[in-house]
N, C-alpha and C positions, 0 to 999 in steps of 0.2 A: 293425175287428173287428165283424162285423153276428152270425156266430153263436153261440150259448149254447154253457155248455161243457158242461152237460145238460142236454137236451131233459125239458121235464115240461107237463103240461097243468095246467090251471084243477083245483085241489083234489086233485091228487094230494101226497102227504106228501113231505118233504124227507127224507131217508136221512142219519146219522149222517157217512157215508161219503162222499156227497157234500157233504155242507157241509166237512169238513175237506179235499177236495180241492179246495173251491171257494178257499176262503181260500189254500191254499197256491199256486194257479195266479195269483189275485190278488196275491201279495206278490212272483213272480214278474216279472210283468207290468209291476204298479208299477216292480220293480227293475231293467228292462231297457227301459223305454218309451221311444224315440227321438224321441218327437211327429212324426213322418212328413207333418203336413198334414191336410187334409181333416178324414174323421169324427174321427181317430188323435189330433187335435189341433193345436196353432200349432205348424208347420213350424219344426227350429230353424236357423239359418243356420250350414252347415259341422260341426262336430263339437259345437258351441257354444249359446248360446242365440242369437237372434236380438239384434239392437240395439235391434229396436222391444219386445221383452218386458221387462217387469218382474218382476222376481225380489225377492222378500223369503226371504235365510237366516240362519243361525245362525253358519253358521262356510264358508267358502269354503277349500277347499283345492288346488292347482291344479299339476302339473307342469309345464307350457308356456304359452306367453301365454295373457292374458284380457285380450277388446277389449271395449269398454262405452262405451256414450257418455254415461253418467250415474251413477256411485256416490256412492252415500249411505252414512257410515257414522255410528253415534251411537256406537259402543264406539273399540277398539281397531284398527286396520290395520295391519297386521304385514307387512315384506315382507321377504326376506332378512336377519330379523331388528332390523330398523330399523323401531320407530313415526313410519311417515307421518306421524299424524296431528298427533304434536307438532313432527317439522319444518316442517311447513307455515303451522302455525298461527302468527300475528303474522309470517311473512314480509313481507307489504307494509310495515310499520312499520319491520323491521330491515333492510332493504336486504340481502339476501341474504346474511346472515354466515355463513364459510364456515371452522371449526376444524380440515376434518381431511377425505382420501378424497383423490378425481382426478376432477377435470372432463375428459370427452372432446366433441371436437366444437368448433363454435363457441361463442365466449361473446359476446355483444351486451348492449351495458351503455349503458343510456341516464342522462346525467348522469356524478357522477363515481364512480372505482373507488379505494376505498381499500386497500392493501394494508400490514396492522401499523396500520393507525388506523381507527376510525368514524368520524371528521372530513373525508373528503378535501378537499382546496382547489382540484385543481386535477383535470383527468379523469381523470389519473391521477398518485396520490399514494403514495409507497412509506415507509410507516419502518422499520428496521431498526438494533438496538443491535447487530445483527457490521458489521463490515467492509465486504463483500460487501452490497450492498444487492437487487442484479439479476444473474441470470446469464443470458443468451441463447446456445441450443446448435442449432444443424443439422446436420443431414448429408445432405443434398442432393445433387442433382449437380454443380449451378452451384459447390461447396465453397466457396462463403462462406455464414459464418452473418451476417444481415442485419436492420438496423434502417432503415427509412425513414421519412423527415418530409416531408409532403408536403402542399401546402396546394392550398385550390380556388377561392379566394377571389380572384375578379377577374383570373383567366388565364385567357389563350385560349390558348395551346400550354402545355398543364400539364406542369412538372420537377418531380423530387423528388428530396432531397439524401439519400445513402443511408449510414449506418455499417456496414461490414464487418470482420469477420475471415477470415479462411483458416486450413486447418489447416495452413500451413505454418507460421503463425506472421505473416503478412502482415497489419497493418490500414490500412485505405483508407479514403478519405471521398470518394465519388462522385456524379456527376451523371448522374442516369437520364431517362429521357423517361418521360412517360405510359405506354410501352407494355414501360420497365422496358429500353430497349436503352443502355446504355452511350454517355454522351458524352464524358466527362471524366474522370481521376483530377486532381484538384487537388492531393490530397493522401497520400503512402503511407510509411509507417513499416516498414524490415525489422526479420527478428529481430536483427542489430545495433547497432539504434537509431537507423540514418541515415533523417533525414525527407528524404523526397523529395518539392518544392512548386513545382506546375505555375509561379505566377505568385504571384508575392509585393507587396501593396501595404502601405505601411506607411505611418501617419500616425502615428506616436510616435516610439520611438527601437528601433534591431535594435542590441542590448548583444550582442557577443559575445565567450568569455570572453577576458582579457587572458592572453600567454606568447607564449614563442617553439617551439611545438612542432606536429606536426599533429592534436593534441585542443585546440588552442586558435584566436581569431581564426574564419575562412572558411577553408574548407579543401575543394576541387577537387577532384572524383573523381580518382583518381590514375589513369596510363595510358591515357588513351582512344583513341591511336593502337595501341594492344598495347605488347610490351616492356615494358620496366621501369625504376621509380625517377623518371618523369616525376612530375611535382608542381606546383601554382600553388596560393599564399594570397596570405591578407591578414593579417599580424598589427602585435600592437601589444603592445611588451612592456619590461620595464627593462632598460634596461643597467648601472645601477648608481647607487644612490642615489635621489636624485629623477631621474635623468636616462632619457628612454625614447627611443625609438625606435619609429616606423610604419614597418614592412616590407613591401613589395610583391614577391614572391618568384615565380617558376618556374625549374624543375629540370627536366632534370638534362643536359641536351646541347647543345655551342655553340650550335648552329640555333637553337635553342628560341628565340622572340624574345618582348620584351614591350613591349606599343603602346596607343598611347593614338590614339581615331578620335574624330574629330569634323568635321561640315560634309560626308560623304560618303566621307573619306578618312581614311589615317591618316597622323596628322600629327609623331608623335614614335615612336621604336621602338629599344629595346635589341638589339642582336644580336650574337651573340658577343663579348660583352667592350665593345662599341662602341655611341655613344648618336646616332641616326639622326635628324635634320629634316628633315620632308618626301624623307627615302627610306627605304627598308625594308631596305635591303641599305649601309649603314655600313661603310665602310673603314677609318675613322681612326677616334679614339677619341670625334672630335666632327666629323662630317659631315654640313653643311648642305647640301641644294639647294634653290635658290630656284623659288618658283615663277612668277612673272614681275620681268621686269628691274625692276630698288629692290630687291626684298623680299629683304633681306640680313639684315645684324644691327644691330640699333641699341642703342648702350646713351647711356642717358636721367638726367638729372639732376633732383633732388626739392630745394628746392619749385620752382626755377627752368623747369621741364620742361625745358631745352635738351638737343638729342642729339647723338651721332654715329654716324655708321651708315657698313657696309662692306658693300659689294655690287658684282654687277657690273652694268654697264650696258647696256641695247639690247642685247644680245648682242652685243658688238662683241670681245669676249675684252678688255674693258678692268675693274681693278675697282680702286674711287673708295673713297679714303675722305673724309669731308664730312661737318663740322657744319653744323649747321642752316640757318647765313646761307648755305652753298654753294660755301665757301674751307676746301681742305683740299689734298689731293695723289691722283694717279692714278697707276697702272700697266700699261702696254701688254705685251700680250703675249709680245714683245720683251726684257721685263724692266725698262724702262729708268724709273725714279723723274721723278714730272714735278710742282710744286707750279702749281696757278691762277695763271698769270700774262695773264691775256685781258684787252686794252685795256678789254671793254666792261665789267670787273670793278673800271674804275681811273678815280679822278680827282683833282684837282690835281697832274698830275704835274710833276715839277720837276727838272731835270739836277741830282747832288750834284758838289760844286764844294769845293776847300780841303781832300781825304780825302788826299791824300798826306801831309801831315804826321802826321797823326793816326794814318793806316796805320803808320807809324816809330814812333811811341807805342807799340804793340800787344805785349806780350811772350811770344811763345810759350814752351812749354815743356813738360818732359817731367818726369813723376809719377805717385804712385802712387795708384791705388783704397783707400782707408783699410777699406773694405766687403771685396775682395778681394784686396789689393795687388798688383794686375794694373798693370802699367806702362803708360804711353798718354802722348800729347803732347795738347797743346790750348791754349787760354786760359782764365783765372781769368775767370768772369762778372764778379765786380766789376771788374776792371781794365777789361774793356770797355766798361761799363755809365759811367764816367767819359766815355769819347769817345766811344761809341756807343750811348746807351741805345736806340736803337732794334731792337738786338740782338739785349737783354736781356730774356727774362721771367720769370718769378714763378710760383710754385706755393706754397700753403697746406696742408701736410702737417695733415692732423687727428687719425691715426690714429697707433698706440704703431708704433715706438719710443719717439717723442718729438716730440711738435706743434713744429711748426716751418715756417719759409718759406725753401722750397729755388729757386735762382734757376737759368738756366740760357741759353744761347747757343743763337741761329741761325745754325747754319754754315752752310748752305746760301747764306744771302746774305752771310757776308763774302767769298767768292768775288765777287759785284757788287763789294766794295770793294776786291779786288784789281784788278778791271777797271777801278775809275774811278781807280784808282791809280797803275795803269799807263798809262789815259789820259793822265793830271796827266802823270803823270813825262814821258811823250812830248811833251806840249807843251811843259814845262819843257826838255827835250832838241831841241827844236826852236828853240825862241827861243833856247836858250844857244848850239845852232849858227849862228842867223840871223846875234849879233852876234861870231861871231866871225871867220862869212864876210866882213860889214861891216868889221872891225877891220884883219882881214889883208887886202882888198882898199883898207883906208885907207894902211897902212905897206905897199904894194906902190907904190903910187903916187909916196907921198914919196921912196922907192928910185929910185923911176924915174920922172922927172918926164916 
């Protein structure tokens, strides 16, 4: 603005009329002056003041932002009805105490955040007298809402362990990689309550509850071939009194087998009704296969260790039975019952001699089973055990009825003593004929001289 708003020369009089239009073009002027720059004055930046001008006012009123890179207030600062000036004041001392509104944005908290305490202990410290101390809510795409713990300390490929929910009702505890992509569920809870646990290590004790029902013990997803009513636990429950019972159970169809593996293979296996060694498929109700020739059955005496074992041998279709020393009985193929009798099994042998008469001692006889009274012929062990203890042997009953020592006969060799009997008797029938050939050849002679 370089021109006057009336032109007047040196000593001409000011007019009534123009001073009052001076003043009011003036209060104009003032009230509409933009600072434009230049002669007009400091330029202001945008619709605003500049950032580089200083303003001293009374009262600031504003509909839309104000940028400033320096306010100074000594009174009052009023903003949507909130004194600035006493929020702010003693915030370094109070650590940011926060009664009431909504934080938007990020919050970065250097040291710890207490939340219901000015105390914190730890980075983050929560008290609350409800219940409910934390609620975490998303809705997301990924539809878990998500808590992660994730440490930086000393890893070169950095994981972090992650806590979810799902709105189905699903919670998980996962293993994420740095970059947040899914490795693992370890661990996942339905809305049922079945926990599903990738790998379970335990160095205590896994108590699960005692019964015989499928809320009690281990208990197997039921079905996992389809169909129905399939089932496999473990319980452990009373039968009655103090008396209990561990159950090892699947259901529901003969096939269904239940096996025990060890060493590569399975070495024991229930199937249909039938209890399998070393094969999978049981005919009878106890079906051993051997896995090579010996490995039969042994049954073993305590403290003594001595056994006896049933097996077959070499593949030869032959199967032995043998105690320990290697004197017992075999059976051929054939059928045909055979006891150890191999020279290289024998020594001091010695012809028996004198068994005829003793043989005539012997009183068979026919009797009844007092256990079954089943009829049967035989010999009284004691009667033989008089001429033939070596017959006779012994057994030390320990167990009820009634402890006792039950004695008993080897038949299979009084047959020898039929044979050396019948020997005797031959030779005896031979010499009674020698001399009666003699006798009669002696009174044939006197006849006939």
């Amino acid at each position: 603005m370089t021109d006057p708003y009336f032109k007047a020369n040196p000593g001409d009089p000011i007019l009534s009329q123009h001073w009052n239009d001076l003043q009011v073009r003036l209060i104009e002027a003032i009230r509409t002056h933009t600072h434009e720059g230049g002669t007009d004055g400091m330029k202001l930046g945008g619709s605003g003041l500049s950032s580089e001008t200083t303003l001293k006012v009374m009262n600031v009123e504003a509909s839309s932002d104000i940028t400033a890179k320096q306010v100074k207030v000594s009174g009052a600062l009023t903003v949507q009805g909130i004194n600035v000036a006493d929020r702010i004041t003693g915030l370094g001392n109070e650590k940011f105490p926060v009664t009431g509104g909504t934080l938007s944005g990020g919050l970065s908290v250097t040291g710890a955040l207490g939340i219901g305490t000015t105390t914190p202990q730890t980075a983050l410290h929560v008290v609350s007298a409800a219940n409910a101390v934390a609620r975490i809510e998303a809705g997301g795409t990924g539809r878990w809402a998500e808590l992660d713990l994730y440490s930086t300390f000393n890893v070169a490929n950095q994981r972090r362990w992650n806590l979810a929910a799902a709105g189905s009702g699903v919670f998980a505890i996962r293993q994420l990689t740095d970059s947040r992509e899914e490795l693992s569920v370890p661990l996942l809870i339905n809305t049922s309550g079945t926990v599903n646990i990738r790998n379970l290590a335990v160095q205590g004790n896994i108590m699960p509850s005692v019964g015989n029902s499928a809320g009690s013990g281990i208990q197997f997803p039921s079905d996992p071939g389809g169909g129905g009513g399939d089932q496999a636990y473990i319980r452990y429950f009373v039968t009655g009194g103090e008396t209990t019972k561990l159950r090892i159970g699947i259901d529901n169809d003969p096939d269904d087998t239940l096996g025990l593996w060890q060493m590569g293979d399975e070495r024991l296996t229930i199937y249909n009704g039938n209890v399998g060694i070393g094969t999978q498929l049981p005919q009878t109700a106890l079906h051993i296969k051997q896995r090579a020739p010996g490995y039969g059955i042994r049954l073993e005496d305590i403290p003594s260790h001595r056994f006896f074992q049933i097996h077959y041998e070499n593949n030869n279709a032959t199967v032995v039975f043998y105690h320990e020393n290697g004197l017992g009985h075999f059976m051929r193929s054939d059928g045909s019952w055979n006891r150890n009798s191999d020279a290289s099994l024998k020594e001091n042998v010695v012809g028996l001699e004198g068994i005829l008469d003793k043989v005539l001692q012997l009183k068979p006889s026919t009797f009844d089973w007092k256990g079954t009274g089943t009829r049967n012929i035989g010999l009284v062990a004691q009667d033989v055990e008089k001429l033939f203890p070596e017959l006779v042997g012994a057994v030390q009953l320990d167990s009820a009825p009634e402890p006792r020592t039950i004695k008993g006969i080897d038949y299979a060799n009084v047959g020898v003593l039929a044979v050396a009997a019948i020997q005797e008797l031959k030779a005896r029938y031979d010499e009674t004929l020698k001399e009666l050939e003699a006798r009669i050849q002696t009174l044939s002679k006197a006849h006939h001289p």
